[in-house]
C-alpha positions as CSV (number, residue, x, y, z in Angstrom):
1,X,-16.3,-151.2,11.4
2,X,-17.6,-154.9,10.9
3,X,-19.3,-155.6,7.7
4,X,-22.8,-156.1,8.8
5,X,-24.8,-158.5,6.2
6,X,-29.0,-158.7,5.6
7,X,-30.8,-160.9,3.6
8,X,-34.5,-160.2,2.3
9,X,-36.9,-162.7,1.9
10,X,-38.2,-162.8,-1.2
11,X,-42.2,-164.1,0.2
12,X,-42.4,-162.1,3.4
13,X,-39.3,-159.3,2.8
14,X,-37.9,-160.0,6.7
15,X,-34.5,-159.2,7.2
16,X,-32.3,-162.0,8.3
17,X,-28.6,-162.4,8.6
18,X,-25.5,-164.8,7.0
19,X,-23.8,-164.2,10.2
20,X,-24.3,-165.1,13.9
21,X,-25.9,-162.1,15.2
22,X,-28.6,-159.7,13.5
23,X,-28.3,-156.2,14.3
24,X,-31.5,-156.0,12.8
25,X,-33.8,-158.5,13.9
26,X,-37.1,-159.3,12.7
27,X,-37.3,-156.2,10.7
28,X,-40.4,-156.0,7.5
29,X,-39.1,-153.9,4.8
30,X,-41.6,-152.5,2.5
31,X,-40.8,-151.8,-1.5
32,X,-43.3,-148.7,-1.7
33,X,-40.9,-145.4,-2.8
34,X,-41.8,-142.8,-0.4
35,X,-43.5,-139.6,-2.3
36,X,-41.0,-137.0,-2.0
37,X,-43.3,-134.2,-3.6
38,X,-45.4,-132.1,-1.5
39,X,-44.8,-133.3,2.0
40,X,-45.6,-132.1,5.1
41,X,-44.2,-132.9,8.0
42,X,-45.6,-132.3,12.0
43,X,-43.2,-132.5,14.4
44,X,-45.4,-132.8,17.8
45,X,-44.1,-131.8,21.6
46,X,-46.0,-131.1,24.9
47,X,-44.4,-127.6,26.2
48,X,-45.4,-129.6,30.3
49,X,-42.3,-132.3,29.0
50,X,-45.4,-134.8,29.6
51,X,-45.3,-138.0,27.1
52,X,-47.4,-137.4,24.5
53,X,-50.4,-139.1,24.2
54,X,-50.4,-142.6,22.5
55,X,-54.1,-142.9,21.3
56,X,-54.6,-140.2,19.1
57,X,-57.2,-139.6,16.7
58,X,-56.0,-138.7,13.2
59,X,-58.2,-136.6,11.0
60,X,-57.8,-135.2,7.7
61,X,-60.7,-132.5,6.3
62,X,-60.6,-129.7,4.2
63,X,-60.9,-129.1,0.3
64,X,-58.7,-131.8,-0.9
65,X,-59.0,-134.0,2.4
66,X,-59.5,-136.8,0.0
67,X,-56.3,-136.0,-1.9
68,X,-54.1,-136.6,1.3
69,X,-52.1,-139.8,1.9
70,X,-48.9,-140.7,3.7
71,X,-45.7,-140.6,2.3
72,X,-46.1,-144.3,1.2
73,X,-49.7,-143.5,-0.4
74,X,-52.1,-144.9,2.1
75,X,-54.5,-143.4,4.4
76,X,-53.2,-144.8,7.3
77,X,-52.3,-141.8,9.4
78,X,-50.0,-142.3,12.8
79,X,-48.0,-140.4,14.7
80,X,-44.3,-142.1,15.2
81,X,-42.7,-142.8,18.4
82,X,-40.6,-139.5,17.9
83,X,-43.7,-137.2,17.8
84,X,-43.8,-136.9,14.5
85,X,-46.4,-137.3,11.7
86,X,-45.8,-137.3,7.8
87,X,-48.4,-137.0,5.4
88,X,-48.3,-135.7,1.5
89,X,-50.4,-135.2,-1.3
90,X,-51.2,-137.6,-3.6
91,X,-49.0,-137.9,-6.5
92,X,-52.1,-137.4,-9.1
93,X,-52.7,-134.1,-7.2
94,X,-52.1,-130.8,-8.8
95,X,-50.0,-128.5,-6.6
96,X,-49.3,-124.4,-8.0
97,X,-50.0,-121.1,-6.9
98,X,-53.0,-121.6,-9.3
99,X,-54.6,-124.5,-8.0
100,X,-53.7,-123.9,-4.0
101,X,-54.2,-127.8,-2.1
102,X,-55.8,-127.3,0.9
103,X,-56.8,-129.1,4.1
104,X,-56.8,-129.1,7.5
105,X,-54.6,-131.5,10.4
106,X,-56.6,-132.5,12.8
107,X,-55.3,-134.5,16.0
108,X,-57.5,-135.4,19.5
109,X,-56.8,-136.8,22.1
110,X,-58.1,-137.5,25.8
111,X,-57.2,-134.5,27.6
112,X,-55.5,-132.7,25.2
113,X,-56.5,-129.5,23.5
114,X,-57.6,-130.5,19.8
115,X,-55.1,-129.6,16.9
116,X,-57.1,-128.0,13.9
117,X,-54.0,-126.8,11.8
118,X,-54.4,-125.6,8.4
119,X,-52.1,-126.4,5.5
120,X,-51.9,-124.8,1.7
121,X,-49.8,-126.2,-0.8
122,X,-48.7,-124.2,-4.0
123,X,-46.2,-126.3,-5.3
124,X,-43.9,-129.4,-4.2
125,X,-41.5,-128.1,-1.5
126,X,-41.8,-130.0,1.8
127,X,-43.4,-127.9,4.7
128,X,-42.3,-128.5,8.6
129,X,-44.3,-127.5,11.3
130,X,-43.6,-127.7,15.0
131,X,-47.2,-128.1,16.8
132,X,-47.2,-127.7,20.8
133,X,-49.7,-130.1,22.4
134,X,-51.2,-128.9,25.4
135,X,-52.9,-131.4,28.4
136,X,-55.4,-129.4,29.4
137,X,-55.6,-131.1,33.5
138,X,-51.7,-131.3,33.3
139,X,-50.6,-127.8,31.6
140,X,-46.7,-126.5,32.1
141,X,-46.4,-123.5,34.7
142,X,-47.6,-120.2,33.0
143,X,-49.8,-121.3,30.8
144,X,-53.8,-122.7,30.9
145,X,-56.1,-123.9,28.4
146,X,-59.6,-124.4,27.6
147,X,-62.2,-125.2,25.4
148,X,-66.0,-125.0,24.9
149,X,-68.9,-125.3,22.3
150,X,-71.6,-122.8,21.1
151,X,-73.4,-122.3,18.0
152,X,-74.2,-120.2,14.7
153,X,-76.5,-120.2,11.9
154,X,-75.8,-121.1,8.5
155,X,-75.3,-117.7,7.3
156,X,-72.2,-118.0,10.1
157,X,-74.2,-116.2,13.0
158,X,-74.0,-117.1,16.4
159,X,-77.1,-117.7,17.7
160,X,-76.3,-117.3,21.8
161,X,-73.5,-115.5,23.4
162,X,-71.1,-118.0,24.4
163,X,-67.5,-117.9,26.2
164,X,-65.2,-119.5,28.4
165,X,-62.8,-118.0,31.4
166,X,-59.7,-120.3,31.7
167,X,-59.1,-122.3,34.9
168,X,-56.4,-121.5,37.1
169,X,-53.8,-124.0,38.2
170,X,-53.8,-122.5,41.8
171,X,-56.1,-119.8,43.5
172,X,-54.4,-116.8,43.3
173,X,-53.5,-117.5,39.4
174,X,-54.8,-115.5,37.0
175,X,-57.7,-116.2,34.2
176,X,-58.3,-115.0,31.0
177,X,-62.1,-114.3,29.3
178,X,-63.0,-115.0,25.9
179,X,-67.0,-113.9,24.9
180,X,-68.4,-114.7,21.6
181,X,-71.6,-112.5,21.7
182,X,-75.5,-113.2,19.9
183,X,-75.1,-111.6,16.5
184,X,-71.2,-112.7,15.7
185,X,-70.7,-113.4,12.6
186,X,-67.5,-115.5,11.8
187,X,-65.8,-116.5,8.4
188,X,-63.0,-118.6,7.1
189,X,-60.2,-116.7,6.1
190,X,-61.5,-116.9,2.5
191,X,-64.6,-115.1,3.6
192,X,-66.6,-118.7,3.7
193,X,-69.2,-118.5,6.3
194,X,-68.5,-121.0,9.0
195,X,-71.8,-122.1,10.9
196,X,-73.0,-125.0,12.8
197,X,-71.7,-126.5,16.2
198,X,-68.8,-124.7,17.3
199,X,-65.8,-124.8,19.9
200,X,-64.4,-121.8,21.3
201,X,-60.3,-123.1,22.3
202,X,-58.3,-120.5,24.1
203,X,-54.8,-120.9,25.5
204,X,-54.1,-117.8,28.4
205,X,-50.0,-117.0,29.1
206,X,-50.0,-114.7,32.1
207,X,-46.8,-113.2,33.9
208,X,-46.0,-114.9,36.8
209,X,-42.4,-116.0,36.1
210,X,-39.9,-115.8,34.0
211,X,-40.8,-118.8,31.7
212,X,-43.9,-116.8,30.0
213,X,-41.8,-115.6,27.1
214,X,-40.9,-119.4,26.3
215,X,-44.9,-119.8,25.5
216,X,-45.2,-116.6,23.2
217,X,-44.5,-117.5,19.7
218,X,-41.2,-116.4,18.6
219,X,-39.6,-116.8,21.8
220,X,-40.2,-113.2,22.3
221,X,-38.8,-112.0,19.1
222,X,-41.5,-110.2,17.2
223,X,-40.6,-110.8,13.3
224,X,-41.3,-108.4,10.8
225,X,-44.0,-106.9,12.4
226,X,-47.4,-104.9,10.2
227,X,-47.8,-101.5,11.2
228,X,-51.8,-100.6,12.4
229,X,-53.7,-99.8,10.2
230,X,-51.5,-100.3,6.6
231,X,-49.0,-98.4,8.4
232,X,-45.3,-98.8,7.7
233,X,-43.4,-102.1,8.9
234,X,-41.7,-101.8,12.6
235,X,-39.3,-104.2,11.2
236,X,-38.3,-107.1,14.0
237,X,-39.0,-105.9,17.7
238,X,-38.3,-107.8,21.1
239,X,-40.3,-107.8,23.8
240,X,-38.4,-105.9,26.8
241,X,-41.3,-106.7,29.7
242,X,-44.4,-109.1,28.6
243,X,-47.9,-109.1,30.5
244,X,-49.6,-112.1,29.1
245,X,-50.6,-113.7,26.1
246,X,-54.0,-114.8,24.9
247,X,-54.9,-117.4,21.9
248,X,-58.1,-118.1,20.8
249,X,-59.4,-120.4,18.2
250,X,-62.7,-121.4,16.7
251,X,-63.7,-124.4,14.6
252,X,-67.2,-126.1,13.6
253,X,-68.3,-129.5,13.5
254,X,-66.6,-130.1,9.8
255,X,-63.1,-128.5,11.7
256,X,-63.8,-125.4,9.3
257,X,-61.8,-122.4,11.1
258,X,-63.0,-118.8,11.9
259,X,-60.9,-116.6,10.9
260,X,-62.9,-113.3,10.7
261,X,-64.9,-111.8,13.5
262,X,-67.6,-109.3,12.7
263,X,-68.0,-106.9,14.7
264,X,-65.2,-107.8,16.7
265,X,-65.2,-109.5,20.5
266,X,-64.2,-108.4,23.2
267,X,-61.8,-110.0,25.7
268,X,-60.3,-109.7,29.1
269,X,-57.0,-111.2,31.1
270,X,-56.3,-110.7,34.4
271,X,-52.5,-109.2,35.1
272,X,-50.3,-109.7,37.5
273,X,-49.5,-106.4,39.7
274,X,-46.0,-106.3,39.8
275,X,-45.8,-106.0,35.9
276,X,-43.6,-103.4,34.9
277,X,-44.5,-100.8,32.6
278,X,-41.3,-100.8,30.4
279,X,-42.1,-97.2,29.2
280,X,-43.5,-95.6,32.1
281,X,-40.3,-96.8,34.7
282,X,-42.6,-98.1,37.1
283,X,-45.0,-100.9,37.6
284,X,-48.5,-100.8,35.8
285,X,-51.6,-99.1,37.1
286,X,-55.1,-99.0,36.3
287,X,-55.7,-96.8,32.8
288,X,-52.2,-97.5,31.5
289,X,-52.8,-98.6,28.0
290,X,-50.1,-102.0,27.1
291,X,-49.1,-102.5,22.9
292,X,-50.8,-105.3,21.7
293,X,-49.4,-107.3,18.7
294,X,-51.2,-110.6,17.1
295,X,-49.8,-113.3,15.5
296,X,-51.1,-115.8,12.7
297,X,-49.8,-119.1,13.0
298,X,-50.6,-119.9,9.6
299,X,-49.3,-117.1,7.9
300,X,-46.5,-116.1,10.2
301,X,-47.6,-112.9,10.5
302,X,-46.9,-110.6,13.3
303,X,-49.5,-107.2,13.5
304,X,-49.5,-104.4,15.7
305,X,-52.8,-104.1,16.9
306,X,-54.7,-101.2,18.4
307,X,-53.3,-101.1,22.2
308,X,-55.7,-102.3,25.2
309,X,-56.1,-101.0,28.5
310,X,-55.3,-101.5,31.9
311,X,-58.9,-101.7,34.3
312,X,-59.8,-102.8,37.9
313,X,-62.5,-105.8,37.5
314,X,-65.0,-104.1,40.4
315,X,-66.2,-107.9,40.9
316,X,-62.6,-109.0,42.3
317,X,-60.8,-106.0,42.3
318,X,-58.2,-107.3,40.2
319,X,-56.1,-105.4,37.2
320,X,-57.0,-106.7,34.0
321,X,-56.0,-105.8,30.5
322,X,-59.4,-105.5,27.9
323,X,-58.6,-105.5,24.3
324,X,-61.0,-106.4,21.4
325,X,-60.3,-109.2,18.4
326,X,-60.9,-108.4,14.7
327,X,-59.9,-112.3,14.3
328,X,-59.1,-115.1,15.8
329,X,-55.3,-115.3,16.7
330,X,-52.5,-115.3,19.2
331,X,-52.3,-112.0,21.2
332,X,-49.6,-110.7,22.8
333,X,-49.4,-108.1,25.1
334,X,-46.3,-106.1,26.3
335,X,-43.3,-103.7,25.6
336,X,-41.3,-103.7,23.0
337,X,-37.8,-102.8,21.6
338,X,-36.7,-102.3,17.9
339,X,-33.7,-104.7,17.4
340,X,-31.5,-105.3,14.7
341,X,-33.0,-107.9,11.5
342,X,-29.5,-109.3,10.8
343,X,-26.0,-108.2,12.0
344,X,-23.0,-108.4,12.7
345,X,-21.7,-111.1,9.9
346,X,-19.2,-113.0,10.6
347,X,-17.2,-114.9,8.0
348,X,-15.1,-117.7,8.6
349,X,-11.7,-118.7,6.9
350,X,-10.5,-122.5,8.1
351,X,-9.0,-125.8,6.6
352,X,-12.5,-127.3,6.9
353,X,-14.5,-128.1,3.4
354,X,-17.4,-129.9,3.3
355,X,-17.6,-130.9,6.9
356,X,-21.1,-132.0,8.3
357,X,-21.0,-131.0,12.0
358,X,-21.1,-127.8,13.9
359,X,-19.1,-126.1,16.3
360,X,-19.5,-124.3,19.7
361,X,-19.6,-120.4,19.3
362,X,-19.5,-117.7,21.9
363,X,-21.1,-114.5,21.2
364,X,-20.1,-112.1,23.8
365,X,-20.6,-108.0,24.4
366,X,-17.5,-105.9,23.4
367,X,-17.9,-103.6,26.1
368,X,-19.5,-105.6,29.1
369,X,-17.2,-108.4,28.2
370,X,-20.1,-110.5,29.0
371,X,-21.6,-114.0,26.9
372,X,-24.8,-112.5,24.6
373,X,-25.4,-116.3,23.0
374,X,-24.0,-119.8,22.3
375,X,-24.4,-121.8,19.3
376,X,-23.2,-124.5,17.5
377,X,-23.3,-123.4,13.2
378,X,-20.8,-124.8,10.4
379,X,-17.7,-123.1,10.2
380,X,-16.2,-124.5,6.5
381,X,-14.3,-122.3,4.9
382,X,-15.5,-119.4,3.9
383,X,-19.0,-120.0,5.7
384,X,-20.8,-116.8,7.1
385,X,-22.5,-116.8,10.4
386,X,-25.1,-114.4,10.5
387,X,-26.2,-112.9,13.9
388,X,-29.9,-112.2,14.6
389,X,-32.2,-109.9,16.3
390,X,-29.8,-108.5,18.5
391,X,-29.9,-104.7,20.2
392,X,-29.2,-102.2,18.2
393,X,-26.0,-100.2,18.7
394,X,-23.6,-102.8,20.4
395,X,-19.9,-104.6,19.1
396,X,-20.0,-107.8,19.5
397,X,-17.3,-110.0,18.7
398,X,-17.3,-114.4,17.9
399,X,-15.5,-116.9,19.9
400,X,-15.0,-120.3,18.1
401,X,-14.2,-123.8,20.1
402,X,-12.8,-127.3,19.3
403,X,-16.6,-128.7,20.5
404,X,-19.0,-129.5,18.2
405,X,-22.7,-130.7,18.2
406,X,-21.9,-134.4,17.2
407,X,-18.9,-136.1,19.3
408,X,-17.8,-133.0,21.7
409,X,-14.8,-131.9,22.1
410,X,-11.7,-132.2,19.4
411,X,-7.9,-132.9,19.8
412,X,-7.1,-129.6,20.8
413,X,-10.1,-128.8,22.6
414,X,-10.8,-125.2,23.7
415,X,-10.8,-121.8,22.6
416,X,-9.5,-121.7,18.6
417,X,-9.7,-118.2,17.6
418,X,-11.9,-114.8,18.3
419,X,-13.1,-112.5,16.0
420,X,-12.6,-108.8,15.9
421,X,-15.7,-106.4,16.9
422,X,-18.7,-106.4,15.1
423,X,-21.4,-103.8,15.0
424,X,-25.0,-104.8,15.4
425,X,-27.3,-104.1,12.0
426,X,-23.6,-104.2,10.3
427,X,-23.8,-106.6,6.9
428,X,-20.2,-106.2,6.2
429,X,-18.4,-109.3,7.2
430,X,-16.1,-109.1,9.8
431,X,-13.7,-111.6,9.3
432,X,-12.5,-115.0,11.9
433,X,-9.3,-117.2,11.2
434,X,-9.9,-120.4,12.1
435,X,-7.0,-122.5,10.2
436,X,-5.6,-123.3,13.2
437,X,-8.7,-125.8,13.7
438,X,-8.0,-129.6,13.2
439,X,-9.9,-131.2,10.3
440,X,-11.8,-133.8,12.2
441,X,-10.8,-137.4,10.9
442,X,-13.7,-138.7,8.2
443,X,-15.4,-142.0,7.9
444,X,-16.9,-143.6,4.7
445,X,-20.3,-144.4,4.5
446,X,-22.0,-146.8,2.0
447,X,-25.2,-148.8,1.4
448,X,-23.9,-152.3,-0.8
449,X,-26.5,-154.2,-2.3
450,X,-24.9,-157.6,-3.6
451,X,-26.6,-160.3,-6.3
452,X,-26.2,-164.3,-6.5
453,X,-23.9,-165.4,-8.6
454,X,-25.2,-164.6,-12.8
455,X,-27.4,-161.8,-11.5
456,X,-27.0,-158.2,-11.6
457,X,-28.3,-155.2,-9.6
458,X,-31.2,-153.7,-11.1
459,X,-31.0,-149.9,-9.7
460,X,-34.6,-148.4,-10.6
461,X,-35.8,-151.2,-8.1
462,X,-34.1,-149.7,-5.2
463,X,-35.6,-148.0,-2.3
464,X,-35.8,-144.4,-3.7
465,X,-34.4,-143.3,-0.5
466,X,-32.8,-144.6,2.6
467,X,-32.3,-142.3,5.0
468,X,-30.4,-143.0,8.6
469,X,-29.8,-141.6,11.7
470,X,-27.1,-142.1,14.8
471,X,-28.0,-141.8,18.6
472,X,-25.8,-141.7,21.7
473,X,-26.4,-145.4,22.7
474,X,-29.7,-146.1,24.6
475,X,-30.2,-142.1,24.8
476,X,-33.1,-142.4,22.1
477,X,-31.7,-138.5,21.1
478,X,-31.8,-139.1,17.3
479,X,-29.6,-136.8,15.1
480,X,-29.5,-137.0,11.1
481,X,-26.6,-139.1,9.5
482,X,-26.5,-139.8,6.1
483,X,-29.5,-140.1,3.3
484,X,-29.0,-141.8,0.2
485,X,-30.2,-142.6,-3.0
486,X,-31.0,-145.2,-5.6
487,X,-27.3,-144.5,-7.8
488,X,-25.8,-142.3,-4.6
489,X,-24.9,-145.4,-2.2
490,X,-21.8,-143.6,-0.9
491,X,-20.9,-140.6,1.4
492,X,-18.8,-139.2,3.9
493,X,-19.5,-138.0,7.1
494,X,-17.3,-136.3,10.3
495,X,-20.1,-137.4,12.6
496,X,-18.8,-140.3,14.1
497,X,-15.7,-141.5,15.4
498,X,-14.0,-144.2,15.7
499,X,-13.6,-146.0,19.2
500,X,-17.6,-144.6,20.1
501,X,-20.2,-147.3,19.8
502,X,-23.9,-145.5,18.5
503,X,-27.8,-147.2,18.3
504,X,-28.5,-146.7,14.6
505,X,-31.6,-146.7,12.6
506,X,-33.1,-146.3,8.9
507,X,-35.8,-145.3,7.4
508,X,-37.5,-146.4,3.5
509,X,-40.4,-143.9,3.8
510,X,-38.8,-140.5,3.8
511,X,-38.9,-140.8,8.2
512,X,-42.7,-141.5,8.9
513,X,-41.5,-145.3,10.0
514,X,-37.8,-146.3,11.1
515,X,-38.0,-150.2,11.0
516,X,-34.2,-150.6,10.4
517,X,-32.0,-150.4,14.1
518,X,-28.8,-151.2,15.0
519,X,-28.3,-151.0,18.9
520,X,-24.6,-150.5,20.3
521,X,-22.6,-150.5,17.5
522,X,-19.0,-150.4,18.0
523,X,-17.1,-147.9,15.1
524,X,-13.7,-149.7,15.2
525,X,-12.6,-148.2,11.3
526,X,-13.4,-145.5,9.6
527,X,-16.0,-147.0,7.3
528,X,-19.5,-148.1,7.4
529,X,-21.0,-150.6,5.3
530,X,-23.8,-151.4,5.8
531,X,-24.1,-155.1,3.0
532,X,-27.5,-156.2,1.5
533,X,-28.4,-159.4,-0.5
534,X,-31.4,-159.5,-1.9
535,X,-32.7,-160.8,-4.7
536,X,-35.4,-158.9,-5.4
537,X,-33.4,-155.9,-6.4
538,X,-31.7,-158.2,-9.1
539,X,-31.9,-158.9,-12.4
């Protein structure tokens, strides 16, 4: 690869180049280290594949709002061209189970349903969420939103009964009802009262198609699920036949959010006819009572909840399901199966050590001969590829292909080796020989800082971290390359290859910016190096 070289500017710190094209053109570097230390990291998408609004307003509120910076320490929030935001607490924060730091994300935009997401630190390990944003006029099939206002008292009491019924995207589409009624008294999770101007958000999944599942958190796998009532666990379940979901949300003027309803309100959603009733054989009918599970978003928490039932609205004659919230949460209502935690295991034996890519595996039903799942996962030697939430009672076995995640297919390409049958909820290994899979040729990777002549490199002024990234050229579909550090300049990687040409880019500030690119780059040798002068990092 050709030895790329970029000069800083010791006034302005602009890269430039000693030779006759700049692969990184016009590019401001800034010296700030990037606090590593109690970050959080928001990776935004919009479930409609609509682009994702560019005006956003950023807020941050909460306990220790104040105490909330990027990860270069300022307060100027902004979400990045890939969707993502980064912020952190400040470095003279105190972060332990102790002393929880607390506030609240909060995004708006025109259109959009707000974002009022709650985050508790209690200690200095880095959180990632993944936050859907909906468009309320522009939602994806399946699913509606909506969002009103009301009031309560300063004691936390609503003062009028207030609700919203979700719009539908066509006439015959179904609607879901939300009522927060005169007398409701609503708290924070920590049993703070939360009073004042308030907006009622609710997000309505019906049936209609098969996509509904896709909008239910978990995907339709129901993890580690509460039993009612301090009941034992039901372990993880999967839902064989869903008829809707229901979210609500409630937040006051501050963005304080209600947790805790008291006494608890009542809410309908209209279902669609042709549902089937997964234990009854047939297709639902008024008085048939549907499990209903919640799910907290913060905590991760699946709960059985006590079932609702099936009614005729005598206004439009439609079936609807009427349940009643303890708290505010997502709601999902439908039948069930208990499925296997973890199992089979699979474990790997190959000539591969330390190599960073994945390769294409085949999970497919002993019996039925038929493909359960395909994935990509790391098969180095002696790796074990767990298999999750699968049906309980069935052998599967693993097929393992020359294709990985990164460049595609190998030199022999195909079908490498297949495991022997597993059994579903079975933790003993079942083992896969995979020597007969190529080692994939490796390519050296380095950051080289050079001084002018007398001078020498002064390491503690180094960018803390640099971390990089490769895409498919002009494809914008970033994927993770190499990161380094301060004394750790140089690495391997089996991610590229040589004869590909890749858009790169790096990043100073732990990912919140990426002002270092490198469009169409040609890998003629297996090496990297990327060469720096600058004399501010000398000495």
């Amino acid at each position: 690869m050709h030895l790329r070289y970029l000069i800083y500017s010791l006034l302005v710190f602009i890269v430039a180049v000693a030779a006759c094209h700049n692969p990184l053109d016009g590019v401001t570097i800034g010296l700030k280290d990037p606090i590593q230390d109690g970050v959080v990291e928001c990776h935004f998408y919009d479930p409609a594949n609509n682009p994702l609004p560019q005006d956003n307003l950023i807020k941050i509120t909460g306990a220790d709002a104040a105490q909330v910076v990027t990860t270069v320490n300022t307060t100027h929030y902004k979400i990045n061209s890939d969707g993502n935001l980064l912020v952190a607490a400040s470095p003279i924060a105190i972060l332990s189970p102790q002393k929880p730091f607390r506030f609240n994300l909060v995004v708006e935009a025109e259109d959009y349903l707000t974002i009022v997401q709650p985050f508790v630190l209690t200690g200095v390990n880095r959180q990632t969420r993944t936050i859907r944003r909906i468009n309320i006029l522009k939602p994806p099939r399946t699913l509606n939103a909506a969002q009103t206002t009301g009031n309560a008292s300063s004691d936390g009491t609503v003062g009028a009964t207030f609700g919203l019924t979700t719009a539908a995207q066509n006439s015959d589409a179904d609607h879901a009802t939300v009522t927060l009624q005169a007398g409701t008294k609503l708290t924070d999770r920590d049993g703070t009262v939360i009073g004042g101007d308030l907006t009622l958000a609710v997000i309505h999944t019906n049936a209609r198609n098969d996509e509904a599942t896709s909008y239910i958190p978990g995907g339709g796998i129901l993890s580690s699920v509460a039993g009612r009532n301090g009941g034992p666990s039901l372990g993880n379940l999967r839902l064989l036949s869903v008829a809707g979901s229901v979210t609500m949300q409630v937040y006051n003027g501050s963005y304080g959010l209600a947790t805790n309803l008291s006494p608890s309100i009542h809410w309908t959603m209209d279902l669609n006819p042709t549902a089937y009733n997964a234990r009854a054989g047939r297709v639902i009918q008024e008085g048939d009572s549907i499990p209903l599970f919640s799910y907290d978003d913060f905590t991760y928490r699946w709960q059985e909840e006590k079932p609702g039932v099936v009614k005729r609205n005598k206004q439009t004659s439609r079936l609807e399901y009427q349940a009643d919230a303890a708290y505010t949460a997502a709601y999902v209502v439908g039948w069930t199966e208990s499925i296997c935690t973890v199992g089979p295991i699979f474990k790997v034996s190959s000539k591969l050590a330390n190599v960073d890519v994945n390769y294409l595996c085949k999970l497919i039903d002993v019996t039925t001969g038929k493909q359960v799942s395909a994935f990509y996962t790391n098969v180095n030697n002696g790796s074990l590829i767990r298999i999750y939430n699968q049906s309980k009672n069935r052998k599967l076995k693993l097929q393992v292909y020359d294709e990985t995640d990164a460049w595609g297919k190998g030199a022999k390409g195909g079908l490498i080796a297949e495991s022997g049958p597993g059994v579903t909820c079975d933790l003993t290994p079942v083992a896969i020989n995979l020597v007969t899979l190529p080692v994939p040729p490796v390519m050296k990777l380095e950051f080289y800082f050079s001084c002018p002549g007398g001078k020498t490199l002064d390491e503690s002024s180094l960018p803390a971290l640099i971390k990089t990234q490769y895409s498919e050229v002009g494809k914008e579909n970033w994927h993770d390359l190499i990161t380094t550090t301060r004394t750790q300049r140089t690495t391997t990687s089996y991610k590229l290859k040589v004869g590909h040409s890749y858009d790169f880019r790096a990043s100073t500030d732990g990912g919140a910016t990426w002002p270092l690119r490198q469009d169409n780059y040609s890998v003629d040798k297996p090496e990297w190096t990327l060469k720096i002068r600058a004399e501010m990092y000398c000495k």
